[in-house]
N, CA, C and O atoms as CSV, one atom per row, in Angstrom:
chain,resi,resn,atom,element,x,y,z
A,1,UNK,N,N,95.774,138.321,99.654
A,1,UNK,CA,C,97.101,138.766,100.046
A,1,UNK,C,C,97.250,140.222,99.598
A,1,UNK,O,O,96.838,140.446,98.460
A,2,UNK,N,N,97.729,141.192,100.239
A,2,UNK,CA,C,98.047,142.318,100.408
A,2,UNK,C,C,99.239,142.507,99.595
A,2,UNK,O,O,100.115,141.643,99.563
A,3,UNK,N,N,99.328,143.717,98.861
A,3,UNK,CA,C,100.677,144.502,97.920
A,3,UNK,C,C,102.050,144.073,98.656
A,3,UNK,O,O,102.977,143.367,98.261
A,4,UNK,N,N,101.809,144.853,100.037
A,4,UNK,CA,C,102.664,144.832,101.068
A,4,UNK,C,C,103.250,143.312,101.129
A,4,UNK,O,O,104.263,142.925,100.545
A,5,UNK,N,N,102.382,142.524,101.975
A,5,UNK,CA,C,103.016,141.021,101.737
A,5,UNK,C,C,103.405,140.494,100.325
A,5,UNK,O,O,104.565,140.167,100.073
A,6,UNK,N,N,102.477,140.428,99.483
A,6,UNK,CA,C,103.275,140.046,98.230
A,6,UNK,C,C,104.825,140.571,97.720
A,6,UNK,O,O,105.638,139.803,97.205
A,7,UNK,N,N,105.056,141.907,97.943
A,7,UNK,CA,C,106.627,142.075,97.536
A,7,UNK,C,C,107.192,141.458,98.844
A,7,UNK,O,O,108.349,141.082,98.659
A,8,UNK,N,N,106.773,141.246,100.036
A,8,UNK,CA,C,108.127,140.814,100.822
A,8,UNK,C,C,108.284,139.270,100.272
A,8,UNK,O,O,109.306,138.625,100.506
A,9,UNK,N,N,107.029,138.661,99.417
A,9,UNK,CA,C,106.927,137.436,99.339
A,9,UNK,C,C,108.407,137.683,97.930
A,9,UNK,O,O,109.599,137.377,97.933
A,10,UNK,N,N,107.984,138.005,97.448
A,10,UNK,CA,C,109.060,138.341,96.131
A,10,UNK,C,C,110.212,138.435,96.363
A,10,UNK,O,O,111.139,137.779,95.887
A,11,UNK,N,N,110.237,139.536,97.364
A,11,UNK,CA,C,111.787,139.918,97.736
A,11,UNK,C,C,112.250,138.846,98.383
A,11,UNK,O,O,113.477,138.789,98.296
A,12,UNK,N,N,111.769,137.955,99.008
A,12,UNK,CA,C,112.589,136.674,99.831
A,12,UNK,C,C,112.440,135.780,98.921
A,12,UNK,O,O,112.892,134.709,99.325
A,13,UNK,N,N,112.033,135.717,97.921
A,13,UNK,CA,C,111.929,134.619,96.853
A,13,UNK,C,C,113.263,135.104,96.135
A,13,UNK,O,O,114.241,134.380,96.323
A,14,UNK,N,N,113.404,136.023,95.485
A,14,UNK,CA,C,114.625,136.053,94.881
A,14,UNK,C,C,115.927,136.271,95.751
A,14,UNK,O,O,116.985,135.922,95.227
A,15,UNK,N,N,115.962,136.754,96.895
A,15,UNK,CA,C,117.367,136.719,97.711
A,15,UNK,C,C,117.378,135.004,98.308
A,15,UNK,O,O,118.421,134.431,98.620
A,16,UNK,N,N,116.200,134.459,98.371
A,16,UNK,CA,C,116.724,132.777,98.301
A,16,UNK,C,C,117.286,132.261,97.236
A,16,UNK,O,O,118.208,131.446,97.282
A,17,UNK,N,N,116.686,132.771,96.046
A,17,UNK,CA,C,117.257,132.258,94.413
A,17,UNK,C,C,118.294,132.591,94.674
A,17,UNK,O,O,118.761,131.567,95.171
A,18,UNK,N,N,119.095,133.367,94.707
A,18,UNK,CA,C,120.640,134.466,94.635
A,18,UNK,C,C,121.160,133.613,95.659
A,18,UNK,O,O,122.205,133.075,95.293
A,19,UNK,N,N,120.885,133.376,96.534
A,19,UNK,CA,C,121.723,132.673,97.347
A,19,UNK,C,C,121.769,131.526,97.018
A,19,UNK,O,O,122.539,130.875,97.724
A,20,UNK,N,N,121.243,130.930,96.185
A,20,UNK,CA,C,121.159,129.159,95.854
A,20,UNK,C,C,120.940,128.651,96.700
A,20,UNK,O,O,121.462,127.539,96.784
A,21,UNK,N,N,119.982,129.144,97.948
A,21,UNK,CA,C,119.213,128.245,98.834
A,21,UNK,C,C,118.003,127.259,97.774
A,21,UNK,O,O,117.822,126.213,98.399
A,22,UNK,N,N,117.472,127.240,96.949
A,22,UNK,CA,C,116.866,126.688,96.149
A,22,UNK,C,C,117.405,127.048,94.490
A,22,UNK,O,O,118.173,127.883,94.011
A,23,UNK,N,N,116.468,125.825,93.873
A,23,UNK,CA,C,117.409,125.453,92.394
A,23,UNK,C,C,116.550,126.650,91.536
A,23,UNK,O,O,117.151,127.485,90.860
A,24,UNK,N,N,115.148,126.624,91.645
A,24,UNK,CA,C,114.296,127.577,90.659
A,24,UNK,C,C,113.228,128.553,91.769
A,24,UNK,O,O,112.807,128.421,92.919
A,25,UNK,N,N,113.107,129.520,90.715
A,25,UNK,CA,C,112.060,130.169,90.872
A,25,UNK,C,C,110.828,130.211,91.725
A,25,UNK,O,O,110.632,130.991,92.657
A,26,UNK,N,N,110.231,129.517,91.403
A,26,UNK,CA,C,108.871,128.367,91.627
A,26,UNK,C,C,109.517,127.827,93.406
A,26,UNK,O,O,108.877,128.200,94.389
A,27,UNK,N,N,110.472,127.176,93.536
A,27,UNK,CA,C,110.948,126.746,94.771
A,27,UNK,C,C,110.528,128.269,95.815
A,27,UNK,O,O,109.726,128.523,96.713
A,28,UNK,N,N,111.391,128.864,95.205
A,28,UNK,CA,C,111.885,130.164,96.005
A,28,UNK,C,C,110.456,130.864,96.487
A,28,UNK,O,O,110.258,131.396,97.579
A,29,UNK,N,N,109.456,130.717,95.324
A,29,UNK,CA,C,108.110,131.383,95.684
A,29,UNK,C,C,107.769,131.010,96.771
A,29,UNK,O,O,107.527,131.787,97.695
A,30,UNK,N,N,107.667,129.339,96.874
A,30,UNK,CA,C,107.284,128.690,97.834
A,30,UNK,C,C,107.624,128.486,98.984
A,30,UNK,O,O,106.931,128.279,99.979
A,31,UNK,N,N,108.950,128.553,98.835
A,31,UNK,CA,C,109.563,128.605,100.379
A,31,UNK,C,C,109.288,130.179,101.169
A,31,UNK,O,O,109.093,130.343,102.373
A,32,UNK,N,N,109.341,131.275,100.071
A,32,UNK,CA,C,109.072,132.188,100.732
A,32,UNK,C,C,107.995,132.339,101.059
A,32,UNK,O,O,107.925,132.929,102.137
A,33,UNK,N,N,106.812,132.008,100.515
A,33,UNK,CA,C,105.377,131.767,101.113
A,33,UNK,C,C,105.039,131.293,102.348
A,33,UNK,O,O,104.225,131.784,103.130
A,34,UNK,N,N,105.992,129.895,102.540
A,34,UNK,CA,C,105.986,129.441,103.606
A,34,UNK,C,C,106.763,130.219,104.971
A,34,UNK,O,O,106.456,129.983,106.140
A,35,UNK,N,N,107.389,130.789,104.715
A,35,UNK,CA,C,107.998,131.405,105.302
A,35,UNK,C,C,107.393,133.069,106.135
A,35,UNK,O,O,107.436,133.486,107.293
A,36,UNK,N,N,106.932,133.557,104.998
A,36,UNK,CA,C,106.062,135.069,105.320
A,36,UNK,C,C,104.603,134.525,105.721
A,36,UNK,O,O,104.019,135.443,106.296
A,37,UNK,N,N,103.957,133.609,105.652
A,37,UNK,CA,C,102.351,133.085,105.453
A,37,UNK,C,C,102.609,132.327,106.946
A,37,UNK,O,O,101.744,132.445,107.813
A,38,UNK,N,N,103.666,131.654,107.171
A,38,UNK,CA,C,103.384,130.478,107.643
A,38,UNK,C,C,102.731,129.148,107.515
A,38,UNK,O,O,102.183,128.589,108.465
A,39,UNK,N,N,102.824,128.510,105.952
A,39,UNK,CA,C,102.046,128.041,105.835
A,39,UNK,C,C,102.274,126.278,105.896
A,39,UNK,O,O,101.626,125.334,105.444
A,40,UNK,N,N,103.756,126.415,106.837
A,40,UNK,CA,C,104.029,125.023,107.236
A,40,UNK,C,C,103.094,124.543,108.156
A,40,UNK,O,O,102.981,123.318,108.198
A,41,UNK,N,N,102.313,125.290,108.993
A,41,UNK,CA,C,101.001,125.144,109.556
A,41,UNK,C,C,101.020,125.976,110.818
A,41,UNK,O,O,101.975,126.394,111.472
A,42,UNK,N,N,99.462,126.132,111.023
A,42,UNK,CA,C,99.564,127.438,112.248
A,42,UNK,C,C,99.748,126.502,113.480
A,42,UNK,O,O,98.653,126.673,114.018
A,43,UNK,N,N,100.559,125.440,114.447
A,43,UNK,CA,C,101.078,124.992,115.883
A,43,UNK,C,C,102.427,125.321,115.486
A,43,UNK,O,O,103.131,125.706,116.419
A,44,UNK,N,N,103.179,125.254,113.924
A,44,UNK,CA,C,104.853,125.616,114.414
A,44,UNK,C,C,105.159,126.996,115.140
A,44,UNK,O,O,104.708,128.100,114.834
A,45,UNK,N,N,105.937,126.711,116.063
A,45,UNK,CA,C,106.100,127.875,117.065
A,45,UNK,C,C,107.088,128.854,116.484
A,45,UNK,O,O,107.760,128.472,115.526
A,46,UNK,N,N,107.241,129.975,116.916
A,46,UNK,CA,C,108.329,130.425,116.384
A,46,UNK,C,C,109.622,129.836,116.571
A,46,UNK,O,O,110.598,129.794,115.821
A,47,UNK,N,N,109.414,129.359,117.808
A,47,UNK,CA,C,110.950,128.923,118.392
A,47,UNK,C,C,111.476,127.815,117.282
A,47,UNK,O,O,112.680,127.618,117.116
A,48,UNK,N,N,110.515,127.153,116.582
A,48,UNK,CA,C,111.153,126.365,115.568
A,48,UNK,C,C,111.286,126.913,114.639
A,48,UNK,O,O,112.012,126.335,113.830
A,49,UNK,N,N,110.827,128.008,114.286
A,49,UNK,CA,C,111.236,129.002,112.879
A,49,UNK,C,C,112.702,129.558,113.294
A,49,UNK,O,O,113.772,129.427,112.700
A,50,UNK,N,N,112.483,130.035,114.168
A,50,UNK,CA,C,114.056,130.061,114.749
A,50,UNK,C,C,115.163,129.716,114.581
A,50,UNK,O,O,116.140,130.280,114.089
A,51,UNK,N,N,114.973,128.562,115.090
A,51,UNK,CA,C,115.605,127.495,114.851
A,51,UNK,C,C,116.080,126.588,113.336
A,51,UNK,O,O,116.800,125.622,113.085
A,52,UNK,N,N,115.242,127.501,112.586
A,52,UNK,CA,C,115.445,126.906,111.179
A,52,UNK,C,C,115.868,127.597,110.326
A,52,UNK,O,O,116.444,127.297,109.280
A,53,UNK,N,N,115.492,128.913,110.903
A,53,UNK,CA,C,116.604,130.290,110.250
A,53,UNK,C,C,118.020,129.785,111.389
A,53,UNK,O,O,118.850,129.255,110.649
A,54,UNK,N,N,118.280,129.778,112.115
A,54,UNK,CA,C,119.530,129.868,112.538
A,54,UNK,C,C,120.607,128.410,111.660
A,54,UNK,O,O,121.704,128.481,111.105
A,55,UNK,N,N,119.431,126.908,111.946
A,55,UNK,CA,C,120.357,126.349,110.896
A,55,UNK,C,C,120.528,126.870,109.553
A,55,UNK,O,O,121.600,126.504,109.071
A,56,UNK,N,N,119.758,127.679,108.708
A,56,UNK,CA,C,119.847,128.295,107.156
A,56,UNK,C,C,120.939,129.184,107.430
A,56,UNK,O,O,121.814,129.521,106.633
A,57,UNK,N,N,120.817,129.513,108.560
A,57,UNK,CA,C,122.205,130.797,108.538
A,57,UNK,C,C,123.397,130.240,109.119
A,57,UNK,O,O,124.348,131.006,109.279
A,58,UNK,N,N,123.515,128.958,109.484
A,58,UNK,CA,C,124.922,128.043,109.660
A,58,UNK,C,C,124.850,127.705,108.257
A,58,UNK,O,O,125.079,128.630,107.478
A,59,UNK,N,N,124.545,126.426,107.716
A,59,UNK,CA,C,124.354,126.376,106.674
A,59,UNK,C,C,125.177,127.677,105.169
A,59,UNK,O,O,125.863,127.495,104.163
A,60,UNK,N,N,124.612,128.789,105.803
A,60,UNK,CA,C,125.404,129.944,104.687
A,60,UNK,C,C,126.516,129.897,104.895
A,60,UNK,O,O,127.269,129.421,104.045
A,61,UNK,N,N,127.024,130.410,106.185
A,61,UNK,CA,C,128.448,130.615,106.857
A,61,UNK,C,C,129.103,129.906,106.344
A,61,UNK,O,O,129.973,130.273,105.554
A,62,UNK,N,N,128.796,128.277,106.747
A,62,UNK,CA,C,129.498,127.168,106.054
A,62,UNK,C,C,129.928,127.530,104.303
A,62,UNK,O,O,131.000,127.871,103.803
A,63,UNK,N,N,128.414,127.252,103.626
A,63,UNK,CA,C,129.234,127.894,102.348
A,63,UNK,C,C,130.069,128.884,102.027
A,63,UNK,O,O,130.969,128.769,101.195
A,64,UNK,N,N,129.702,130.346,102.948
A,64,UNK,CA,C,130.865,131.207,102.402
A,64,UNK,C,C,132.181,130.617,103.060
A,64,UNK,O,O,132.989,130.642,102.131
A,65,UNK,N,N,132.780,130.133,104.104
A,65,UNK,CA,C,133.776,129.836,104.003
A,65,UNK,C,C,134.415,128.563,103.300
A,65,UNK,O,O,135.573,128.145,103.277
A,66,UNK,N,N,133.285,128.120,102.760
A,66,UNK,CA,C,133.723,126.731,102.010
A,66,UNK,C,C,134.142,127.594,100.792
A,66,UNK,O,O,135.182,127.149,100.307
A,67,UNK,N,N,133.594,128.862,100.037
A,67,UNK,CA,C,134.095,129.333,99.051
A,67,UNK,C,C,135.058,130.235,99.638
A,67,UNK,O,O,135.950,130.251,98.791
A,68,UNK,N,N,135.325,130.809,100.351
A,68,UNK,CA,C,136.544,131.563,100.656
A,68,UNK,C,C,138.430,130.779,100.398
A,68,UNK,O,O,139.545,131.130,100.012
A,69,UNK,N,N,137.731,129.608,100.913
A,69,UNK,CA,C,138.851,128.295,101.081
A,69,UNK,C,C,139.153,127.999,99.354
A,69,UNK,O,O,140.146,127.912,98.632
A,70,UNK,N,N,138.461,127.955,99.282
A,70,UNK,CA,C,138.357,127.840,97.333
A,70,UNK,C,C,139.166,127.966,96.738
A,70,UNK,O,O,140.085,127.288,96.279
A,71,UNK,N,N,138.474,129.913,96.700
A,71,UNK,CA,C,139.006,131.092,96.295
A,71,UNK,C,C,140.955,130.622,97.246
A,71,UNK,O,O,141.767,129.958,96.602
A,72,UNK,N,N,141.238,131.029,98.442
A,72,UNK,CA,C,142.329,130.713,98.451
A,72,UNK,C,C,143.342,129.771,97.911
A,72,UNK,O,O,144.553,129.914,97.741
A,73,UNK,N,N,142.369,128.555,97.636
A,73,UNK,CA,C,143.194,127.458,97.058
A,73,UNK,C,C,143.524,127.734,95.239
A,73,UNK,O,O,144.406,127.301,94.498
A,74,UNK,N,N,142.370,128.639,95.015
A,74,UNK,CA,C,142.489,128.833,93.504
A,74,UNK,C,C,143.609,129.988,93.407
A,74,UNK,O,O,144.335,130.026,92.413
A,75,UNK,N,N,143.742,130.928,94.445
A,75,UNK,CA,C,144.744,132.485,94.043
A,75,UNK,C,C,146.232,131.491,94.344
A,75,UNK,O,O,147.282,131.864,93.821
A,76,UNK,N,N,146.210,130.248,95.200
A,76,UNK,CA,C,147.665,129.859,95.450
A,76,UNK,C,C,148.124,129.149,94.066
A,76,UNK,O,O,149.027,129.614,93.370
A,77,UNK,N,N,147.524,128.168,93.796
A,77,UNK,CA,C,147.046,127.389,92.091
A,77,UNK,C,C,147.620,128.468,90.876
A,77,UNK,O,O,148.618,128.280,90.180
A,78,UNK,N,N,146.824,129.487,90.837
A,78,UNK,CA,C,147.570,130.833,89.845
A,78,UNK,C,C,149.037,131.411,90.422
A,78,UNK,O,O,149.720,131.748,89.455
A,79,UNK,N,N,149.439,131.539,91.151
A,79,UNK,CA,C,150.300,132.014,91.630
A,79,UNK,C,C,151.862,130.965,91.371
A,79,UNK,O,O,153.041,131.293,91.236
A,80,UNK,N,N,151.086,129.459,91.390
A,80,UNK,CA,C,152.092,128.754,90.961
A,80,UNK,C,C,152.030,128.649,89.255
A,80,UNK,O,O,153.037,128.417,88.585
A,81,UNK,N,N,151.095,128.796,88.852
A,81,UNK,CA,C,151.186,128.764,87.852
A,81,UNK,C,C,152.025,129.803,86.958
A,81,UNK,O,O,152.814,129.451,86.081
A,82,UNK,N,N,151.768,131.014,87.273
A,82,UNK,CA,C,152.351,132.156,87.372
A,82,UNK,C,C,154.164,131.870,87.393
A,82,UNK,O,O,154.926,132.335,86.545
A,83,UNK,N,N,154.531,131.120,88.414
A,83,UNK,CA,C,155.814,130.777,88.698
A,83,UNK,C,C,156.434,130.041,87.688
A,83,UNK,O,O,157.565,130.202,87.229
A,84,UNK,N,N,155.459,129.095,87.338
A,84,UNK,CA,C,156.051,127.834,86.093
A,84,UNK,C,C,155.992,128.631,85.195
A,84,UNK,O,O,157.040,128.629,84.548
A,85,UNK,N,N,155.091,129.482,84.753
A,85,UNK,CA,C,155.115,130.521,83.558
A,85,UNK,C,C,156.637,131.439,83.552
A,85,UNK,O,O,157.135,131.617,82.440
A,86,UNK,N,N,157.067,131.777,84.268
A,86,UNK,CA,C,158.340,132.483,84.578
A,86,UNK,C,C,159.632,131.447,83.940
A,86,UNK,O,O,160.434,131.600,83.019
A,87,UNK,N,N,159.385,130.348,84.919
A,87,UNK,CA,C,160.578,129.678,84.911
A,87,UNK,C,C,160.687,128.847,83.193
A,87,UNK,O,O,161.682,128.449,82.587
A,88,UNK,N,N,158.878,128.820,82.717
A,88,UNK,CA,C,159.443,128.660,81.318
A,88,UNK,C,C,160.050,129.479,80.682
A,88,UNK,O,O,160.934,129.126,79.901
A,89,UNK,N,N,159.767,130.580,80.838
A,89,UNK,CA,C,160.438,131.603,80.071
A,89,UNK,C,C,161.749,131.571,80.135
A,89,UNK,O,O,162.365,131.902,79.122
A,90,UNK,N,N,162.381,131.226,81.159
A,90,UNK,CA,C,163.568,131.464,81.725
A,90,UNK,C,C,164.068,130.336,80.597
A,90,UNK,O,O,164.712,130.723,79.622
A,91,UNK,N,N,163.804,129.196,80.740
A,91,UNK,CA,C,164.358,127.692,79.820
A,91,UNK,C,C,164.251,128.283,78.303
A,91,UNK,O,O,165.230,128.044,77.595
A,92,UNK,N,N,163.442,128.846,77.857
A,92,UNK,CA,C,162.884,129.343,76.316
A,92,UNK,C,C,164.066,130.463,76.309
A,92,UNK,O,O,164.288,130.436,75.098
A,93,UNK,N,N,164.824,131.266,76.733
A,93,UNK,CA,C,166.062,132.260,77.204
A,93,UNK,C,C,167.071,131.513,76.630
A,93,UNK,O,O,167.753,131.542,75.605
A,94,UNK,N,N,166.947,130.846,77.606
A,94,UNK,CA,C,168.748,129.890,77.902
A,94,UNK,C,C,168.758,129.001,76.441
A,94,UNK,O,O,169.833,128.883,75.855
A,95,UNK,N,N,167.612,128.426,75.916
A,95,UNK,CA,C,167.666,127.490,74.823
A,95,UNK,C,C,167.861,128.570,73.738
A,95,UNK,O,O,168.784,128.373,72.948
A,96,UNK,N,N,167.010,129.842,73.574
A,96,UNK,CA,C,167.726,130.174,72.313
A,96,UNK,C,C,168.972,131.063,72.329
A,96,UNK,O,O,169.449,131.492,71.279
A,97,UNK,N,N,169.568,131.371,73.699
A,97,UNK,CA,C,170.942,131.502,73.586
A,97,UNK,C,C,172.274,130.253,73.190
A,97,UNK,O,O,173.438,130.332,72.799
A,98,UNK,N,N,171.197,128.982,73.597
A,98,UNK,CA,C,172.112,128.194,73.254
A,98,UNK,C,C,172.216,127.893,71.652
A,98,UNK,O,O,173.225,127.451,71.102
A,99,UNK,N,N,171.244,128.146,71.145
A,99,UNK,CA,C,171.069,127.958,69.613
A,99,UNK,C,C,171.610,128.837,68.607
A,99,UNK,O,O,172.130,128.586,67.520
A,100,UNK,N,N,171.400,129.810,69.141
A,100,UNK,CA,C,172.463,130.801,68.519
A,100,UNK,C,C,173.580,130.630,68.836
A,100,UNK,O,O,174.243,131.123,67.923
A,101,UNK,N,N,174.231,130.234,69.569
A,101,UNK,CA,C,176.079,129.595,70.461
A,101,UNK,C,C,176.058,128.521,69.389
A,101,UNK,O,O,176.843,128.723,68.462
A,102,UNK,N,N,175.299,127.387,69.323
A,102,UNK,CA,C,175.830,126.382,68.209
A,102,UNK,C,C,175.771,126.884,66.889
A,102,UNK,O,O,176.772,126.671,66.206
A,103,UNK,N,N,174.696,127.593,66.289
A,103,UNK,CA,C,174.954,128.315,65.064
A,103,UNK,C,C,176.270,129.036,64.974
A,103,UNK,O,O,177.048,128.851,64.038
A,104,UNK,N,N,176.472,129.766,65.853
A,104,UNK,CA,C,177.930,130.332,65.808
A,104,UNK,C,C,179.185,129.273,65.644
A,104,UNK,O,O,180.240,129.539,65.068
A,105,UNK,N,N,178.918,128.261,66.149
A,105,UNK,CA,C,180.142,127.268,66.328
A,105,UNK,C,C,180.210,125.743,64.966
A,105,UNK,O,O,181.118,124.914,65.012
């Protein structure tokens, strides 16, 4: 194997890691091997490599908007929280005005 192929082997090994298309290292080598080598065997056509990058790249989409949805559900979550944080304050106000009113009385 050639310099040249070996870093593309690398470089698609770790942008699979980063993406959590695989759990380790070692995975990532391999899939990218398979991937730059071809070494799922020489009759797969491209059209099925194709086809298997295009499901990996549904597959992503899906996750980023499964985390986008998240993320929205988590900024609405703070935002209420945010609110109850207010409105305690507001009760923690009114109670020690009232406490000082009965001390006075």
């Amino acid at each position: 194997m050639d310099a040249e192929t070996a870093e593309k082997i690398n470089k698609l090994a770790h942008s699979l890691k980063s993406l959590h298309l695989v759990t380790t290292i070692e995975e990532a080598q391999s899939r990218a091997k398979e991937i730059i080598l071809g070494a799922k065997g020489e009759n797969e056509s491209v059209k099925d490599m194709l086809k298997e990058v295009g499901e990996v790249s549904e597959e992503i989409s899906k996750d980023i908007k499964d985390h986008n949805q998240e993320k929205k559900e988590l900024q609405s979550v703070q935002e209420e929280v945010s609110n109850v944080e207010e409105k305690v304050e507001d009760v923690n106000v009114i109670l020690d005005v009232a406490e000082e009113s009965q001390k006075q009385t």
